[in-house]
C-alpha positions, 0 to 999 in steps of 0.5 A: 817595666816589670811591674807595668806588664803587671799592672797591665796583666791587672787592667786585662783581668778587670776588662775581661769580663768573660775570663773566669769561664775562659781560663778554665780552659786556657791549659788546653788551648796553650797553643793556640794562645801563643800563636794568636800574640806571635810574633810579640811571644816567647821571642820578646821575652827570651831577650829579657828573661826577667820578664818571662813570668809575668809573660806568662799570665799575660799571656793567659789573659790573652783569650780572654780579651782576643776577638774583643775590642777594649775599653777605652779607658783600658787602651788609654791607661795602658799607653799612657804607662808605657810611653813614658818608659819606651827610651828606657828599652835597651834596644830596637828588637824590643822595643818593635816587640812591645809595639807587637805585642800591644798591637795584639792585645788590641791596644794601639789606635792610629794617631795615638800619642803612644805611637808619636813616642814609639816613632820618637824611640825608634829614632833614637835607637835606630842603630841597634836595629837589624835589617829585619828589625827595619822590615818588621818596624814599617810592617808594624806601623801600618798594621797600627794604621799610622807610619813614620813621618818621612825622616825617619822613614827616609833614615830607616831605608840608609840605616838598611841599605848597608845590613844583611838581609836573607832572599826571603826577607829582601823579597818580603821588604820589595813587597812591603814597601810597594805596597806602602808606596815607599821607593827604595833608593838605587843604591838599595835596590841594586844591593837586593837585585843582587841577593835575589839574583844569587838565591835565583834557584832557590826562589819560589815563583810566587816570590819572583811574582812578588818582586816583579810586582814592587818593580811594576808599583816603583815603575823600575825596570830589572837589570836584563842580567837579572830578568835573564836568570830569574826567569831561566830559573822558572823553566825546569820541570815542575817548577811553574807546574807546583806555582798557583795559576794565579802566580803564573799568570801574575808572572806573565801579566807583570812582565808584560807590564814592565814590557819585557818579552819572554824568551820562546823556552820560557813561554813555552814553559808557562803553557806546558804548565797550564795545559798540564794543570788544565788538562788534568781531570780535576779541571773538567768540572768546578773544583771542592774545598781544599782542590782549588790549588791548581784550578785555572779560574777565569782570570787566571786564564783570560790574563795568560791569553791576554799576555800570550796573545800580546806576545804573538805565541803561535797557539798549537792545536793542543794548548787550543783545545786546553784553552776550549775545554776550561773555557768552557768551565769558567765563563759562566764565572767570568767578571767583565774583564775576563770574558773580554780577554779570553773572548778576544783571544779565542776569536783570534784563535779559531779565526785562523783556521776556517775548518773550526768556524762551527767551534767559533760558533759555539763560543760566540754564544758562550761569550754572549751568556757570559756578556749578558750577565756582565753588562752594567744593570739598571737601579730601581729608577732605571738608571744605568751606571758604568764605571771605568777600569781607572775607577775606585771599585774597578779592581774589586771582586765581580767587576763589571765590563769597563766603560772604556772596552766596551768597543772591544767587544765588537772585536771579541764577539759582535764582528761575527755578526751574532744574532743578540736576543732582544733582551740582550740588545736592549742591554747592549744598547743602553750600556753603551747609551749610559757611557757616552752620556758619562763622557766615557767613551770617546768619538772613536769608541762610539765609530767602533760601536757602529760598526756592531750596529751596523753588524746587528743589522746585517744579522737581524736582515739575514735571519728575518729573511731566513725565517720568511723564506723557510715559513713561505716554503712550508705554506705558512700564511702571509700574516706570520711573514708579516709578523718576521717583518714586524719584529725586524722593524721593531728591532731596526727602530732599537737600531737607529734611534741608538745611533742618533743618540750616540751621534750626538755624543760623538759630535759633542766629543769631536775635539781631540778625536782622530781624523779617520773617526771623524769622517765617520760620522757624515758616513754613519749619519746617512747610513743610519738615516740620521740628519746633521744640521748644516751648522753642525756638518762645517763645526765638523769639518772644520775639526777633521780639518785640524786634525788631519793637520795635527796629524800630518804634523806628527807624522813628520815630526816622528819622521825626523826623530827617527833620523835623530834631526830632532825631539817629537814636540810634546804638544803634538801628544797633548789634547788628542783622545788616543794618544797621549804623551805617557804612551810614549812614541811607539804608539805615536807611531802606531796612531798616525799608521792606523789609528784603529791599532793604536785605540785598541791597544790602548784599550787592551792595556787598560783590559789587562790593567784591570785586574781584582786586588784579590787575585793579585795577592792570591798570585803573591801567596800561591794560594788558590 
């Protein structure tokens, strides 16, 4: 092995066309060497100090080829000459760092024979691995691009359960094997519940973030034991204030998801911590490289509102006038998924008191220029394309409002009856035009939106007629009345050719859809002064007929469950747009009480899943 490292260090000398001008100075950049080929470094070959000095002048040759990519012939020779000798190893730590090392060296492609032979050699020296060893071995894989098959996966987690592993490192392994889409078994997942349990106050939140994750990815819910201790340690001072506002609101936004309700002290101790953060004169205006640590982004913000609102917290005065003044920084920044969480939860917030109507006023057309520039654009050819929160580009940077929650924003915005520039309301309409096309909207969705239709009327009527009213009191002529009148029709004509369009849709999508959404439809169709055909009007009241009566099933159904006289029928769940089987029976309930409250939930969860990877990982690694 000795002499294949130098026969290795050779092929590098060769490869490295660069490295006569490099290793004039590799004496004074020693140390930036060595990280770059951490951790396969001075660690591997402490273990085998007969290695050590042709570790040092591989380790020279490292600048030379790092940041390029090999030739192929180089990878190839130097795999084939090590795989034969892998077994000869005298145990797993250095045989994970041989693996290491060529990983950062550039020499191990995925679906490689050498790494079918390492698989094999682990295998055989599975025993001589430690806990961390297991850890390190799965981390390793996947940075090579290919993991064990699921023998010696499934081996590797027994062979673990029983070894010691420190909190960070059962923290790490939660993260490592969720992202993986590897689920621990009970028994091992009891055992770290436990280690992490006892190391609560030495826990970071960004390593509490991480755990709740996993358990999110596996859909397991914590012990309540456990959920008690790890978030009681959150509430001394400073604890949360030191956390990233990404990890304080991925804290947040993974409980809600595995449905736990914090304790009144424990929410209050995320809000102090963001109103302190927020408050602080840093937060006032964007921050610069190297501030951004503590700084409340859109999402951050919008997703603790969103979590704070599901959780019915009573907003004071201060927490909405901190809410308000980063707001302000961060809508312009704001992805679609954001402005709809923090437009919904301002709205709520200063609905309550009407001496703040003037505040809400502001926001409305602070939410509007933000929805402006997140409503789906047109391509060269016109066409508009939406997407929905489940899609593949979803959960990336600079997503768009989901096709899905578009009828949410009648209930952040357009319920106050704003009045859309026309620009603005040409946008709206065809985004949401381009969705019901797409199918992503459903009849209850499109009855929702009508609703914003009919409010953009009632605007549009109000401000025509104080336009009219203002311009006749200032002797202005007849003609200039009759312009106010002409752009009010123009815009009525926008109106109402869109609620032909969408009617069409809704009735093409009738089936599943509820009952009360269905008797909106004739109600809409004359609102709107659109015709249904005779045809068209029975195939209609023949579904609200059948939905009412699946309804009433269900309904019944939930009664005798209640009294524990019998199971709810999965197929009463089954075929209906708004509920469904996985939503379990709480919203069942919520469907057939007020189907409105069950649609937006649905909705709402779908808002608050629709989160960027980036700002996940940010929560992870408590960087800004």
């Amino acid at each position: 092995l000795v002499q294949l490292l130098k026969d290795l260090h050779t092929l590098l000398l060769l490869s490295g066309t660069s490295y006569s001008s490099s290793s004039s100075s590799a004496a004074g950049t020693s140390s930036s060497s060595s990280s770059r080929v951490q951790p396969a470094g001075a660690s591997f070959f402490s273990e085998a100090a007969l290695l050590h000095g042709s570790f040092v002048s591989l380790e020279a040759a490292a600048p030379a080829v790092s940041g390029t990519v090999p030739q192929a012939w180089l990878a190839t020779a130097a795999a084939a000459a090590l795989q034969p000798k892998l077994l000869l190893l005298p145990n797993g730590s250095l045989l994970l760092q041989s693996l290491q090392l060529l990983q950062a060296l550039g020499l191990i492609d995925p679906g490689s024979r050498f790494l079918s032979s390492f698989f094999a050699a682990a295998d055989a020296l599975l025993d001589t691995f430690s806990g961390r060893n297991c850890l390190e071995l799965l981390s390793a894989a996947a940075t090579a691009g290919q993991l064990p098959g699921p023998a010696l996966t499934m081996a590797l987690l027994q062979h673990l359960a029983p070894l010691r592993l420190s909190p960070n490192d059962v923290v790490s392994g939660m993260r490592l094997l969720a992202s993986l889409g590897i689920r621990p078994s009970p028994e091992l997942l009891e055992r770290w519940f436990g280690i992490t349990e006892a190391a609560a106050d030495g826990l970071l939140p960004q390593q509490l973030v991480q755990v709740l994750w996993a358990c999110c990815c596996w859909q397991v819910q914590p012990p309540e034991q456990w959920m008690h201790v790890m978030l009681k340690g959150l509430v001394p001072a400073g604890k949360l204030s030191a956390a990233s506002p990404a990890t304080a609101a991925g804290i947040c936004r993974c409980l809600w998801q595995l449905g736990v309700q914090p304790a009144p002290g424990v929410l209050a101790a995320f809000v102090a911590a963001a109103q302190h953060a927020i408050l602080s004169p840093i937060q006032q205006q964007q921050p610069q490289q190297g501030e951004q640590q503590h700084w409340w982004d859109a999402e951050s913000l919008s997703v603790l509102c969103f979590c704070l609102q599901v959780w019915q917290h009573a907003a004071s005065l201060t927490w909405k006038a901190a809410v308000a003044a980063q707001a302000a920084v961060v809508l312009p920044l704001a992805d679609g998924p954001s402005l709809l969480r923090l437009g919904m939860y301002l709205t709520i917030v200063f609905e309550v008191n009407p001496e703040q109507e003037a505040d809400l006023a502001d926001w409305q057309q602070q939410l509007l220029q933000a929805v402006d520039a997140q409503l789906p654009v047109s391509d060269a050819a016109g066409d508009i394309t939406v997407s929905s929160s489940s899609s593949a580009g979803a959960s990336q940077d600079g997503q768009r409002i989901p096709a899905e929650c578009l009828s949410l924003l009648q209930l952040a915005v357009l319920q106050q009856q704003p009045v859309l520039s026309m620009d603005l309301q040409k946008r709206f309409l065809a985004a949401v035009g381009a969705a019901a096309a797409a199918e992503l909207l459903t009849t209850w969705d499109i009855t929702a939106l009508w609703g914003a239709l009919h409010e953009m009327e009632t605007a549009y009527e109000d401000e025509i007629a104080q336009e009219a009213a203002a311009a006749g009191a200032a002797g202005q002529s007849h003609y200039l009345q009759r312009c106010f009148a002409q752009s009010f029709e123009i815009r009525m004509d926008l109106i109402r050719s869109a609620a032909e369009d969408w009617l069409k849709v809704a009735y093409q999508l009738r089936a599943g859809a509820p009952s009360k959404a269905l008797a909106a439809l004739p109600v809409a169709a004359e609102q709107f002064e659109v015709q249904i055909p005779e045809q068209s009007m029975r195939n209609l009241q023949e579904t609200l007929q059948a939905a009412e009566a699946q309804e009433q099933q269900l309904k019944q159904a939930l009664l005798l469950q209640e009294q524990s006289l019998q199971e709810v029928p999965a197929s009463l769940l089954q075929g209906l747009d708004e509920v469904a089987p996985e939503d379990g029976l709480e919203l069942a309930a919520m469907y057939v009480e007020s189907v409105d409250h069950a649609a937006s939930w649905r909705r709402m969860r779908r808002l608050g899943l629709s989160v960027n990877d980036s700002w996940v990982l940010r929560g992870m690694d408590d960087l800004a």
